[in-house]
VEXTORSE-725281 format. One record per residue (C-alpha): chain; residue in three letters; x, y, z. Coordinates in nm, 3 decimals. Layout:
residues N
<chain A, resn ala, c1 X, c2 Y, c3 Z>
...
//
This chain:
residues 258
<chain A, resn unk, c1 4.965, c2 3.767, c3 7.848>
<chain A, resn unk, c1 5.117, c2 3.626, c3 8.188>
<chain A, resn unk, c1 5.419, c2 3.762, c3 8.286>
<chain A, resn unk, c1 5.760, c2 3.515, c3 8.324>
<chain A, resn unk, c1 5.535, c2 3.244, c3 8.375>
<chain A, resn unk, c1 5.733, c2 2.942, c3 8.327>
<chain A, resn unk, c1 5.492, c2 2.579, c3 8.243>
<chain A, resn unk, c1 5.642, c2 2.221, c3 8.197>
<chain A, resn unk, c1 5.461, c2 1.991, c3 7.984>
<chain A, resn unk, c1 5.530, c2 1.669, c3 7.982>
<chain A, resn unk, c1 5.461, c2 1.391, c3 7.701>
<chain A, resn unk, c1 5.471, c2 1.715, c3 7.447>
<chain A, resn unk, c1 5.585, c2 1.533, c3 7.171>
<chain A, resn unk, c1 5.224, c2 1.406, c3 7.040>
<chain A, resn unk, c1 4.825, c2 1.449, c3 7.161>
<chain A, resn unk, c1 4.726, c2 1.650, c3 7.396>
<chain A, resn unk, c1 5.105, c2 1.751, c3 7.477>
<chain A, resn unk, c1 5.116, c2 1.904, c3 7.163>
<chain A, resn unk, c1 4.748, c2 2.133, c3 7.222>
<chain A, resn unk, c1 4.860, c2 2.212, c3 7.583>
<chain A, resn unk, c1 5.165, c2 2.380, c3 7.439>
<chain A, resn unk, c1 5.030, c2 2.588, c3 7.187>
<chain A, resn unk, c1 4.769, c2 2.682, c3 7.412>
<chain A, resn unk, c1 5.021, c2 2.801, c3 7.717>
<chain A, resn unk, c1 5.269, c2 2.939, c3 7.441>
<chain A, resn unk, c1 4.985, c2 3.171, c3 7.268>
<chain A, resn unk, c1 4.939, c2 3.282, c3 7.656>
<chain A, resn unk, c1 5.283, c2 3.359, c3 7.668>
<chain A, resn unk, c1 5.401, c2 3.197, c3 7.887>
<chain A, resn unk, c1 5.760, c2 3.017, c3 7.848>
<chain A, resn unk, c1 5.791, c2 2.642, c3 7.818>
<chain A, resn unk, c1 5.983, c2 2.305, c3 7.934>
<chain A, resn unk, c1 5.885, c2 2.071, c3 7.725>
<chain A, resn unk, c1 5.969, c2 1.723, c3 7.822>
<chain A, resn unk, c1 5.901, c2 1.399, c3 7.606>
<chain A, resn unk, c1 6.110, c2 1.109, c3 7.494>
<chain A, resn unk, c1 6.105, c2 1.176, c3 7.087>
<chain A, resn unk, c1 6.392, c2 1.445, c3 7.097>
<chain A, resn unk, c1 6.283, c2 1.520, c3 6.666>
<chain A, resn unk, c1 5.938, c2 1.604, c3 6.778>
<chain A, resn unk, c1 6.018, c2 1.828, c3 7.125>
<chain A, resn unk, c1 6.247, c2 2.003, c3 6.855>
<chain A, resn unk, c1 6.028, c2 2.105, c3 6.548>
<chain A, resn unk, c1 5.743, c2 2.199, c3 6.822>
<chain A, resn unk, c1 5.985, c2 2.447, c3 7.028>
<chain A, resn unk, c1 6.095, c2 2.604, c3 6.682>
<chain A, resn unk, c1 5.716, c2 2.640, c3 6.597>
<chain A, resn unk, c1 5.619, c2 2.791, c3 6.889>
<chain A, resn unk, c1 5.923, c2 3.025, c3 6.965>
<chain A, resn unk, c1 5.867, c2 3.153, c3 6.615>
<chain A, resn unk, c1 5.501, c2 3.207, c3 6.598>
<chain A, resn unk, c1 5.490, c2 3.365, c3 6.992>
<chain A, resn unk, c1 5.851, c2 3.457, c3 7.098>
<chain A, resn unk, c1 5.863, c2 3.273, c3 7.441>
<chain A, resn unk, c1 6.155, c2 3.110, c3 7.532>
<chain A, resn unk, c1 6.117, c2 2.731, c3 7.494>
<chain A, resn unk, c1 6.348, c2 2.455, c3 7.689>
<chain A, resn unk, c1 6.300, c2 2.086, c3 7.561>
<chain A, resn unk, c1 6.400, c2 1.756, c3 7.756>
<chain A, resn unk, c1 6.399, c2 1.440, c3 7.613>
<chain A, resn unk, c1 6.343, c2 1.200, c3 7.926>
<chain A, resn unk, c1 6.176, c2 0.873, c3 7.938>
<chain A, resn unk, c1 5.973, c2 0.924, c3 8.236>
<chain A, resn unk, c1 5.949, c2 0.574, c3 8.289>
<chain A, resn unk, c1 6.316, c2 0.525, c3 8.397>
<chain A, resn unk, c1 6.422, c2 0.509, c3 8.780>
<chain A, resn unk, c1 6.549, c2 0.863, c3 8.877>
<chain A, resn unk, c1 6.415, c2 1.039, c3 8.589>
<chain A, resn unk, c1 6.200, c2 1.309, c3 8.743>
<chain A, resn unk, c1 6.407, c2 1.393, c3 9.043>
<chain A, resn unk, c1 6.673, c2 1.432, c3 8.731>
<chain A, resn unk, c1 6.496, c2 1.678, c3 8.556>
<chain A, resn unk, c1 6.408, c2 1.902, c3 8.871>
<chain A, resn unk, c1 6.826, c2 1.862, c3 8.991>
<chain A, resn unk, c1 6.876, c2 2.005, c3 8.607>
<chain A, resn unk, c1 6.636, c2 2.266, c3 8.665>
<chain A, resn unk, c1 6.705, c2 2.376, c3 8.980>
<chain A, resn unk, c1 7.050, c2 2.390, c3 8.853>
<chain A, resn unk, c1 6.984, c2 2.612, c3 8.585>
<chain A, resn unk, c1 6.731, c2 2.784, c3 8.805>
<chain A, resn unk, c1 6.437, c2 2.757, c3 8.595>
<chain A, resn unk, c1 6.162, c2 2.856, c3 8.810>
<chain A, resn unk, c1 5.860, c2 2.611, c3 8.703>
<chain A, resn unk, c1 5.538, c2 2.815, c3 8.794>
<chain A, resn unk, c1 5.264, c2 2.552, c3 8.630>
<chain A, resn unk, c1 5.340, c2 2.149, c3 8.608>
<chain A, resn unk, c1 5.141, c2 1.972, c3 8.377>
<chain A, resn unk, c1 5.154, c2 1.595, c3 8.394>
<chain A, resn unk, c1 5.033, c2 1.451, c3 8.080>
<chain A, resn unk, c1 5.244, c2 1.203, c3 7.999>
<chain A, resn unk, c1 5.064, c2 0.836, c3 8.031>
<chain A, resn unk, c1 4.993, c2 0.532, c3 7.844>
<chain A, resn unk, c1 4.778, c2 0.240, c3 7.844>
<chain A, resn unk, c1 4.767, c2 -0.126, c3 7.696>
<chain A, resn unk, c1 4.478, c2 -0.342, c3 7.615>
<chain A, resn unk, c1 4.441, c2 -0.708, c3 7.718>
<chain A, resn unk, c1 4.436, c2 -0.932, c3 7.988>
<chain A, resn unk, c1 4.648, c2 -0.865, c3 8.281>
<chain A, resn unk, c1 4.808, c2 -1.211, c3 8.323>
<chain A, resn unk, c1 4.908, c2 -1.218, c3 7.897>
<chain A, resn unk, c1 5.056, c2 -0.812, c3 7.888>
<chain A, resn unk, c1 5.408, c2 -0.805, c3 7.947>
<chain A, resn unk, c1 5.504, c2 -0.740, c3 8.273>
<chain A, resn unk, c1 5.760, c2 -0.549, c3 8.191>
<chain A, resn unk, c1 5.514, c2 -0.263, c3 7.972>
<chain A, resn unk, c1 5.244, c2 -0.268, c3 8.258>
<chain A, resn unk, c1 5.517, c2 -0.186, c3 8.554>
<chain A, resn unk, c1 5.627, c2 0.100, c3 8.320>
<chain A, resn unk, c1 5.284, c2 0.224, c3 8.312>
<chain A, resn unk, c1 5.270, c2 0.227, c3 8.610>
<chain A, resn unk, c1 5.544, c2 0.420, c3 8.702>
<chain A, resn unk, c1 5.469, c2 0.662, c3 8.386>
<chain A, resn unk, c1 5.121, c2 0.707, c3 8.491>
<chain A, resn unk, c1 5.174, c2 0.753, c3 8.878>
<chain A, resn unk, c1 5.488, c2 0.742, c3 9.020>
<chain A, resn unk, c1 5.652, c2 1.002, c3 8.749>
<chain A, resn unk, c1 5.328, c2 1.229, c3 8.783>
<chain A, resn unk, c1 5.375, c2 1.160, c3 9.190>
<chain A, resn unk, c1 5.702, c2 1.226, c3 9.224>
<chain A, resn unk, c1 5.729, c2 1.542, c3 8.956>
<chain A, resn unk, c1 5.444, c2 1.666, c3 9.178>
<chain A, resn unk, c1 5.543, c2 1.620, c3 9.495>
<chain A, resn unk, c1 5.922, c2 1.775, c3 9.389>
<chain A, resn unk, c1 5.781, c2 2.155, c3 9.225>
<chain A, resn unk, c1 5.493, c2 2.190, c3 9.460>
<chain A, resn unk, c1 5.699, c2 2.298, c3 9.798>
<chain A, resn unk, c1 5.854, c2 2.585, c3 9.528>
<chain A, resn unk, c1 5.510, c2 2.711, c3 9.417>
<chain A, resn unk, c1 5.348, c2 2.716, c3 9.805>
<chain A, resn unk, c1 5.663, c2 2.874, c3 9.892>
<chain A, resn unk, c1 5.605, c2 3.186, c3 9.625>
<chain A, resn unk, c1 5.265, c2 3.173, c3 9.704>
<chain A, resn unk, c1 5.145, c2 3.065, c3 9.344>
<chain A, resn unk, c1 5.168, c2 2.849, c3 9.080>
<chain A, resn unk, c1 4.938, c2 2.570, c3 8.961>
<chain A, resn unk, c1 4.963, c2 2.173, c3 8.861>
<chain A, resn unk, c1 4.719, c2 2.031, c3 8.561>
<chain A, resn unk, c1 4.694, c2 1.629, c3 8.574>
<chain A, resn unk, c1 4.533, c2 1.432, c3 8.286>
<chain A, resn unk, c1 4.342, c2 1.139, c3 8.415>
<chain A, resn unk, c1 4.084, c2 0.989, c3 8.270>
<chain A, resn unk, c1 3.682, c2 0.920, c3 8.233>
<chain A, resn unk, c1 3.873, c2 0.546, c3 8.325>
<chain A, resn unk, c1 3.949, c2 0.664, c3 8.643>
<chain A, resn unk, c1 3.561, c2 0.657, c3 8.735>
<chain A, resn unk, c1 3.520, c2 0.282, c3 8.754>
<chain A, resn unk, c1 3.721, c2 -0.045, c3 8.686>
<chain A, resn unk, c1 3.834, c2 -0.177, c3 8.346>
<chain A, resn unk, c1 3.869, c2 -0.541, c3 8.268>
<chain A, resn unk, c1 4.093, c2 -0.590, c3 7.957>
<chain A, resn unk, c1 4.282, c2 -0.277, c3 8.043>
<chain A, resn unk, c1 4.314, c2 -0.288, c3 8.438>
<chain A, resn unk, c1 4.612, c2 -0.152, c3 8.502>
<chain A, resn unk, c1 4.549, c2 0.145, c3 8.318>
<chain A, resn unk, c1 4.246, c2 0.214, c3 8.447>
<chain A, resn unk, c1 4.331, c2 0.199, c3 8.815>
<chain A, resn unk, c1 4.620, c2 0.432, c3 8.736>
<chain A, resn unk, c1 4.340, c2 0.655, c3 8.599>
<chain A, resn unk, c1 4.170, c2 0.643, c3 8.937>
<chain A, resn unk, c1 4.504, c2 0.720, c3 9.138>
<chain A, resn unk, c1 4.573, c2 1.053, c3 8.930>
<chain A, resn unk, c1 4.185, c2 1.104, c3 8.946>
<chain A, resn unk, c1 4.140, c2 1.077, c3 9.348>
<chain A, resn unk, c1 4.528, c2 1.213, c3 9.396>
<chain A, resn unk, c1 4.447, c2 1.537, c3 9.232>
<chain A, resn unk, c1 4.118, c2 1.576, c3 9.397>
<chain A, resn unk, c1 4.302, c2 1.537, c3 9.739>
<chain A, resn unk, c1 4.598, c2 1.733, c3 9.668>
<chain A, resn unk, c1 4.384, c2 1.993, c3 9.552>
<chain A, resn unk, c1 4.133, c2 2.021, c3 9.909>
<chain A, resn unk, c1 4.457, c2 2.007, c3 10.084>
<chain A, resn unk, c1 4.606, c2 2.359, c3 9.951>
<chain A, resn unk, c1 4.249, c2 2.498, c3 9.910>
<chain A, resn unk, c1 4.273, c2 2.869, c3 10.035>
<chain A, resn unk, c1 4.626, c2 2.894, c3 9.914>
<chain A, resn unk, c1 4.648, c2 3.084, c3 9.529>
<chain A, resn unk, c1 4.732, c2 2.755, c3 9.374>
<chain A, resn unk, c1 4.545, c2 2.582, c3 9.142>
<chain A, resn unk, c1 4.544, c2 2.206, c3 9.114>
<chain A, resn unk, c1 4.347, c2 2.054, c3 8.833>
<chain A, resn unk, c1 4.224, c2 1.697, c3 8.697>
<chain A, resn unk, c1 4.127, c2 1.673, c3 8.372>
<chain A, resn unk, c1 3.940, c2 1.342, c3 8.299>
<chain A, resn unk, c1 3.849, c2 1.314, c3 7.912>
<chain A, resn unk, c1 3.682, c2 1.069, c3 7.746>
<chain A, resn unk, c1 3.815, c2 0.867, c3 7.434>
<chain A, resn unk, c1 4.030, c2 1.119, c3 7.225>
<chain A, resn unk, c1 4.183, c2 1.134, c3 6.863>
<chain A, resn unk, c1 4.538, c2 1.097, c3 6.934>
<chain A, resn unk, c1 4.817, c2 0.830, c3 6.925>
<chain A, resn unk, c1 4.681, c2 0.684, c3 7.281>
<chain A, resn unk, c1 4.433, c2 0.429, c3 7.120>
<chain A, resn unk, c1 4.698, c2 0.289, c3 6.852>
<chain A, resn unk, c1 4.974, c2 0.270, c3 7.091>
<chain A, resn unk, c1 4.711, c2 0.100, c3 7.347>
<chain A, resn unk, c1 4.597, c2 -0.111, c3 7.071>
<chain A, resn unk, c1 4.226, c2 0.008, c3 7.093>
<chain A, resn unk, c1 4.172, c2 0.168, c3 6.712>
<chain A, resn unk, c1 3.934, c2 -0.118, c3 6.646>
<chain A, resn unk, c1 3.764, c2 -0.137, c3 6.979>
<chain A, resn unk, c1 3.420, c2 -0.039, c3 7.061>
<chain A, resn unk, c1 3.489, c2 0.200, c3 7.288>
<chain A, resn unk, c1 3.694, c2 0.370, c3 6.977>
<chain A, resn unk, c1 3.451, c2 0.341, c3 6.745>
<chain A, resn unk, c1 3.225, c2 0.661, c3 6.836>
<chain A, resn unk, c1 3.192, c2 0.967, c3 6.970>
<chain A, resn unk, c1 3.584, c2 1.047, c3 6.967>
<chain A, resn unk, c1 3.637, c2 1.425, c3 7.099>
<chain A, resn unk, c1 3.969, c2 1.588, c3 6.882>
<chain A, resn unk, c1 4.292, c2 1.642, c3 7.070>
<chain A, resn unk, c1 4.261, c2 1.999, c3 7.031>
<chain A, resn unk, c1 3.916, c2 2.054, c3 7.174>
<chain A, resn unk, c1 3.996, c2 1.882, c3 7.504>
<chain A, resn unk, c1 4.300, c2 2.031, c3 7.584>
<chain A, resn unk, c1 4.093, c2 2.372, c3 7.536>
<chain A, resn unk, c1 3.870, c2 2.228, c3 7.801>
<chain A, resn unk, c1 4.119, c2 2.152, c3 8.057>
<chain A, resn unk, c1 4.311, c2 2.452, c3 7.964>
<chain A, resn unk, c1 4.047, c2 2.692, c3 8.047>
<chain A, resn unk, c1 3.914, c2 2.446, c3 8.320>
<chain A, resn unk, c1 4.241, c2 2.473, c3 8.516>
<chain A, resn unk, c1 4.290, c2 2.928, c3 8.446>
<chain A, resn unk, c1 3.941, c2 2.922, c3 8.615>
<chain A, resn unk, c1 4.028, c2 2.702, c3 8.877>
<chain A, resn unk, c1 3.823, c2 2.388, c3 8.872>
<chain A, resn unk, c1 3.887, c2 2.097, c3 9.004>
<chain A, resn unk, c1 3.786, c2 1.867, c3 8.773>
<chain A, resn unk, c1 3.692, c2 1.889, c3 8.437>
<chain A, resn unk, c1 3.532, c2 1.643, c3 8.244>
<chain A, resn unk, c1 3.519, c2 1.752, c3 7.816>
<chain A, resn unk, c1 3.193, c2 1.648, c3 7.654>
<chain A, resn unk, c1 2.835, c2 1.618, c3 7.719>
<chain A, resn unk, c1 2.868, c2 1.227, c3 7.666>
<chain A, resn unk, c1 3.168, c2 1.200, c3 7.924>
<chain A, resn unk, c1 3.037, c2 1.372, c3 8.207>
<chain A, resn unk, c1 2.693, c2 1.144, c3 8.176>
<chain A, resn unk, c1 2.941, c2 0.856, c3 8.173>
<chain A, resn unk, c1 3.118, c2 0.975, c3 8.465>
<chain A, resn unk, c1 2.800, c2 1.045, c3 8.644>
<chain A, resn unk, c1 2.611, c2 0.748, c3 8.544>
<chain A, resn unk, c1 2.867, c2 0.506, c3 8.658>
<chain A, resn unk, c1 2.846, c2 0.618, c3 9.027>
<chain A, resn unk, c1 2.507, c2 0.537, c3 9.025>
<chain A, resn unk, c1 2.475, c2 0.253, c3 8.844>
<chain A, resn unk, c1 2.597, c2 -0.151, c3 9.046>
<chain A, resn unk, c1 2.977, c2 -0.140, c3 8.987>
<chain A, resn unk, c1 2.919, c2 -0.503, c3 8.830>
<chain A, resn unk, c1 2.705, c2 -0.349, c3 8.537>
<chain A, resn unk, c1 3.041, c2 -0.071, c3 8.523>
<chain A, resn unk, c1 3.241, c2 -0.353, c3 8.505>
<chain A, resn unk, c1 3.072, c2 -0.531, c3 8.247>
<chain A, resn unk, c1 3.034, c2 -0.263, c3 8.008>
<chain A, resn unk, c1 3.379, c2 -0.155, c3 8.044>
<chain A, resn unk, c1 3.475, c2 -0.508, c3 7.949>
<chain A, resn unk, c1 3.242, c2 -0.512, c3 7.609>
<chain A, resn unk, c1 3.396, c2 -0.166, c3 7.548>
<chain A, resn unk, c1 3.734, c2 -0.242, c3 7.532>
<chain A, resn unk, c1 3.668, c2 -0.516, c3 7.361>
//
Protein backbone atom coordinates (compact mmCIF):
# COMPACT_ATOMS: atom_id res chain seq x y z
CA UNK A 1 0.00 0.00 0.00
CA UNK A 2 1.31 3.59 -1.09
CA UNK A 3 1.09 6.07 1.31
CA UNK A 4 -1.28 9.50 0.59
CA UNK A 5 -0.81 8.87 -2.88
CA UNK A 6 -3.35 10.85 -4.59
CA UNK A 7 -4.20 9.51 -8.74
CA UNK A 8 -6.69 11.30 -11.16
CA UNK A 9 -8.33 9.27 -13.66
CA UNK A 10 -9.94 10.63 -16.20
CA UNK A 11 -12.84 9.13 -18.52
CA UNK A 12 -13.61 6.78 -15.23
CA UNK A 13 -17.01 6.42 -15.90
CA UNK A 14 -16.71 3.27 -18.43
CA UNK A 15 -13.61 0.94 -20.01
CA UNK A 16 -10.52 1.11 -19.05
CA UNK A 17 -11.39 4.14 -16.59
CA UNK A 18 -13.28 1.89 -14.71
CA UNK A 19 -10.10 -1.09 -14.42
CA UNK A 20 -7.56 1.75 -13.78
CA UNK A 21 -9.55 2.68 -10.72
CA UNK A 22 -10.02 -0.43 -9.10
CA UNK A 23 -6.61 -1.24 -9.78
CA UNK A 24 -5.04 2.19 -8.07
CA UNK A 25 -7.89 1.97 -5.33
CA UNK A 26 -6.91 -1.83 -4.28
CA UNK A 27 -3.24 -0.08 -4.10
CA UNK A 28 -4.57 2.34 -1.91
CA UNK A 29 -4.09 4.99 -3.15
CA UNK A 30 -6.89 7.90 -3.08
CA UNK A 31 -8.73 8.95 -6.20
CA UNK A 32 -10.11 11.99 -8.49
CA UNK A 33 -12.14 10.60 -10.68
CA UNK A 34 -13.16 12.76 -13.52
CA UNK A 35 -15.75 11.79 -16.35
CA UNK A 36 -18.79 13.43 -17.80
CA UNK A 37 -21.65 10.71 -16.61
CA UNK A 38 -21.97 12.18 -12.98
CA UNK A 39 -24.47 8.52 -12.13
CA UNK A 40 -21.55 6.43 -13.10
CA UNK A 41 -18.40 8.56 -11.30
CA UNK A 42 -20.96 8.12 -8.32
CA UNK A 43 -21.83 4.34 -7.93
CA UNK A 44 -17.92 3.66 -8.79
CA UNK A 45 -16.58 6.05 -5.84
CA UNK A 46 -19.20 4.33 -3.43
CA UNK A 47 -17.82 0.90 -4.67
CA UNK A 48 -14.49 1.56 -4.23
CA UNK A 49 -14.51 3.66 -0.92
CA UNK A 50 -16.44 0.75 0.50
CA UNK A 51 -14.53 -2.21 -0.64
CA UNK A 52 -10.82 -0.30 0.10
CA UNK A 53 -11.45 2.79 2.36
CA UNK A 54 -9.57 5.48 0.26
CA UNK A 55 -10.96 8.64 -0.01
CA UNK A 56 -12.53 9.14 -3.46
CA UNK A 57 -13.25 12.79 -5.17
CA UNK A 58 -15.44 12.64 -8.44
CA UNK A 59 -15.71 15.46 -11.21
CA UNK A 60 -18.03 15.42 -13.78
CA UNK A 61 -16.26 17.57 -16.62
CA UNK A 62 -16.61 17.28 -20.27
CA UNK A 63 -13.08 17.47 -21.19
CA UNK A 64 -13.91 18.55 -24.46
CA UNK A 65 -15.10 22.07 -23.42
CA UNK A 66 -12.73 25.26 -23.68
CA UNK A 67 -11.24 25.84 -20.14
CA UNK A 68 -12.12 22.61 -18.74
CA UNK A 69 -8.80 21.24 -17.55
CA UNK A 70 -7.19 24.40 -16.36
CA UNK A 71 -10.79 24.34 -14.35
CA UNK A 72 -10.30 21.30 -12.69
CA UNK A 73 -6.56 21.98 -11.60
CA UNK A 74 -7.87 25.93 -10.28
CA UNK A 75 -10.54 23.56 -8.20
CA UNK A 76 -7.87 21.43 -7.05
CA UNK A 77 -5.36 23.59 -6.26
CA UNK A 78 -8.02 25.33 -4.40
CA UNK A 79 -8.90 22.60 -2.33
CA UNK A 80 -5.26 21.61 -2.27
CA UNK A 81 -5.52 18.21 -3.50
CA UNK A 82 -2.09 17.23 -4.19
CA UNK A 83 -2.36 14.98 -7.53
CA UNK A 84 0.75 12.61 -7.30
CA UNK A 85 -0.17 10.27 -10.59
CA UNK A 86 -2.28 11.78 -13.77
CA UNK A 87 -3.76 9.36 -15.86
CA UNK A 88 -5.16 10.57 -19.16
CA UNK A 89 -7.53 8.12 -20.48
CA UNK A 90 -10.18 9.86 -21.60
CA UNK A 91 -10.46 9.70 -25.69
CA UNK A 92 -12.72 8.84 -28.40
CA UNK A 93 -12.78 8.03 -31.94
CA UNK A 94 -15.29 8.01 -34.99
CA UNK A 95 -15.31 5.95 -38.06
CA UNK A 96 -15.74 7.29 -41.60
CA UNK A 97 -14.50 9.51 -44.02
CA UNK A 98 -13.04 12.70 -42.94
CA UNK A 99 -14.85 15.07 -45.34
CA UNK A 100 -18.68 13.22 -44.30
CA UNK A 101 -17.91 13.17 -40.05
CA UNK A 102 -19.19 16.13 -38.51
CA UNK A 103 -16.90 18.67 -38.01
CA UNK A 104 -18.08 19.56 -35.05
CA UNK A 105 -17.43 15.62 -33.29
CA UNK A 106 -13.88 15.38 -34.98
CA UNK A 107 -12.64 19.01 -33.50
CA UNK A 108 -13.89 17.62 -30.12
CA UNK A 109 -11.75 14.70 -30.54
CA UNK A 110 -9.37 16.42 -31.04
CA UNK A 111 -9.29 18.50 -28.26
CA UNK A 112 -10.42 15.35 -25.97
CA UNK A 113 -7.68 13.29 -27.28
CA UNK A 114 -4.78 15.94 -27.24
CA UNK A 115 -5.29 19.18 -26.15
CA UNK A 116 -7.20 18.03 -22.72
CA UNK A 117 -4.44 15.23 -22.21
CA UNK A 118 -1.80 18.27 -23.23
CA UNK A 119 -2.91 20.73 -21.25
CA UNK A 120 -3.90 18.43 -17.93
CA UNK A 121 -0.27 17.36 -18.45
CA UNK A 122 1.51 20.15 -18.90
CA UNK A 123 -0.61 21.90 -15.67
CA UNK A 124 0.30 18.83 -12.70
CA UNK A 125 3.70 18.05 -14.04
CA UNK A 126 5.71 21.36 -12.69
CA UNK A 127 3.96 20.08 -9.06
CA UNK A 128 5.31 16.52 -9.30
CA UNK A 129 9.14 17.68 -10.57
CA UNK A 130 8.85 20.13 -7.91
CA UNK A 131 8.29 17.23 -5.01
CA UNK A 132 10.55 15.22 -6.75
CA UNK A 133 7.95 12.41 -7.69
CA UNK A 134 4.95 11.53 -9.09
CA UNK A 135 4.10 9.85 -12.39
CA UNK A 136 1.66 10.48 -15.62
CA UNK A 137 0.01 7.20 -17.51
CA UNK A 138 -1.33 8.17 -21.18
CA UNK A 139 -3.51 5.73 -23.20
CA UNK A 140 -2.69 5.89 -26.83
CA UNK A 141 -3.11 3.49 -29.08
CA UNK A 142 -1.64 0.46 -31.42
CA UNK A 143 -3.34 3.45 -34.01
CA UNK A 144 -0.80 5.65 -33.12
CA UNK A 145 1.83 3.36 -35.05
CA UNK A 146 0.73 4.17 -38.57
CA UNK A 147 -2.08 6.12 -40.46
CA UNK A 148 -5.78 5.23 -40.60
CA UNK A 149 -7.98 5.98 -43.53
CA UNK A 150 -11.69 5.86 -42.49
CA UNK A 151 -10.76 6.95 -39.01
CA UNK A 152 -7.91 9.65 -39.58
CA UNK A 153 -8.38 11.88 -37.15
CA UNK A 154 -8.33 9.49 -34.53
CA UNK A 155 -5.55 7.85 -35.47
CA UNK A 156 -3.19 10.79 -35.78
CA UNK A 157 -4.35 11.82 -32.32
CA UNK A 158 -3.13 8.31 -31.39
CA UNK A 159 0.29 9.16 -32.77
CA UNK A 160 0.47 12.66 -30.92
CA UNK A 161 -0.19 11.00 -27.35
CA UNK A 162 2.06 8.08 -28.65
CA UNK A 163 5.30 10.30 -29.71
CA UNK A 164 4.25 13.11 -26.86
CA UNK A 165 4.65 10.63 -24.11
CA UNK A 166 7.73 9.10 -25.48
CA UNK A 167 9.29 12.67 -25.53
CA UNK A 168 8.02 13.91 -22.38
CA UNK A 169 9.21 10.91 -20.86
CA UNK A 170 13.34 11.16 -22.28
CA UNK A 171 13.02 14.68 -21.23
CA UNK A 172 12.60 14.03 -17.26
CA UNK A 173 14.61 10.75 -17.56
CA UNK A 174 16.90 10.71 -14.36
CA UNK A 175 14.29 12.52 -12.39
CA UNK A 176 11.94 9.80 -10.02
CA UNK A 177 9.05 10.36 -12.32
CA UNK A 178 7.52 8.01 -14.32
CA UNK A 179 5.84 8.83 -17.59
CA UNK A 180 4.07 6.05 -19.38
CA UNK A 181 2.24 5.26 -22.87
CA UNK A 182 0.13 2.61 -23.01
CA UNK A 183 -0.79 1.65 -26.66
CA UNK A 184 -3.43 -1.33 -26.71
CA UNK A 185 -4.84 -2.93 -29.36
CA UNK A 186 -8.70 -3.32 -30.07
CA UNK A 187 -10.41 -3.69 -26.57
CA UNK A 188 -13.92 -4.81 -25.20
CA UNK A 189 -15.29 -1.64 -24.05
CA UNK A 190 -17.80 1.09 -25.15
CA UNK A 191 -14.92 2.66 -27.59
CA UNK A 192 -15.92 0.51 -30.69
CA UNK A 193 -19.87 1.21 -30.34
CA UNK A 194 -19.47 4.77 -29.64
CA UNK A 195 -16.83 4.85 -32.71
CA UNK A 196 -19.22 2.87 -34.65
CA UNK A 197 -16.73 -0.06 -35.29
CA UNK A 198 -18.78 -3.23 -33.53
CA UNK A 199 -19.21 -4.64 -37.01
CA UNK A 200 -15.85 -3.81 -38.45
CA UNK A 201 -13.12 -6.12 -39.25
CA UNK A 202 -10.78 -4.85 -37.18
CA UNK A 203 -13.55 -5.69 -34.29
CA UNK A 204 -14.24 -8.84 -35.27
CA UNK A 205 -11.17 -10.82 -33.60
CA UNK A 206 -8.78 -11.07 -31.24
CA UNK A 207 -10.46 -8.38 -28.79
CA UNK A 208 -8.23 -8.19 -25.42
CA UNK A 209 -10.94 -7.50 -22.17
CA UNK A 210 -10.89 -4.09 -20.55
CA UNK A 211 -9.66 -5.51 -17.48
CA UNK A 212 -6.61 -7.34 -18.75
CA UNK A 213 -5.12 -4.27 -20.42
CA UNK A 214 -5.45 -1.92 -17.88
CA UNK A 215 -3.46 -4.66 -15.72
CA UNK A 216 -0.85 -4.30 -18.38
CA UNK A 217 -0.41 -0.67 -18.34
CA UNK A 218 -0.94 -0.62 -14.70
CA UNK A 219 1.97 -2.71 -13.88
CA UNK A 220 3.79 -1.36 -17.06
CA UNK A 221 3.77 2.20 -15.67
CA UNK A 222 4.75 0.91 -11.33
CA UNK A 223 7.78 -0.62 -13.20
CA UNK A 224 8.52 2.22 -15.15
CA UNK A 225 8.29 1.51 -18.83
CA UNK A 226 7.87 3.58 -21.31
CA UNK A 227 5.69 2.02 -23.44
CA UNK A 228 3.65 -0.80 -23.14
CA UNK A 229 2.00 -2.52 -25.73
CA UNK A 230 -0.82 -5.53 -24.17
CA UNK A 231 -0.84 -8.67 -26.29
CA UNK A 232 1.33 -10.84 -28.25
CA UNK A 233 -0.76 -9.88 -31.47
CA UNK A 234 -0.37 -6.00 -30.77
CA UNK A 235 3.14 -5.69 -30.27
CA UNK A 236 3.74 -7.82 -33.77
CA UNK A 237 1.36 -5.23 -35.20
CA UNK A 238 3.19 -2.44 -33.81
CA UNK A 239 6.44 -3.89 -34.88
CA UNK A 240 5.46 -5.11 -38.19
CA UNK A 241 4.12 -1.86 -39.36
CA UNK A 242 7.52 -0.05 -39.04
CA UNK A 243 8.89 -2.36 -41.25
CA UNK A 244 6.54 -2.95 -43.62
CA UNK A 245 5.93 0.28 -46.95
CA UNK A 246 3.61 2.71 -45.07
CA UNK A 247 1.27 2.28 -48.29
CA UNK A 248 0.68 -1.52 -47.43
CA UNK A 249 -0.03 0.14 -43.47
CA UNK A 250 -2.27 2.27 -45.04
CA UNK A 251 -4.10 -0.09 -46.96
CA UNK A 252 -4.72 -2.56 -44.40
CA UNK A 253 -5.76 -0.07 -41.96
CA UNK A 254 -8.34 1.00 -44.50
CA UNK A 255 -9.82 -2.81 -45.06
CA UNK A 256 -9.72 -2.96 -41.22
CA UNK A 257 -11.83 -0.35 -40.36
CA UNK A 258 -13.89 -1.16 -42.81
Amino acid sequence: MRDLETVLITGASAGLGVEFAKLFAADGSNLVLVARRLDRLDDLARELQKRYGIAVRIEARDLGQAGAAQDLFNELERDKVQVDILVNNAGFGARGPFVELPVDRQMQMVRVNIAALTHLTRLFLPGMLERGKGGILNVASTAGFQAGPGMSVYYASKAYVLHFTEGLAEEVRGIPIRVTCLAPGPTATEFAAEADLQRSRLFSFGVMDAATVARAGYRGFRRGRVLVIPGLKNRLVAFSVRLAPRSFARAIAKWLNA
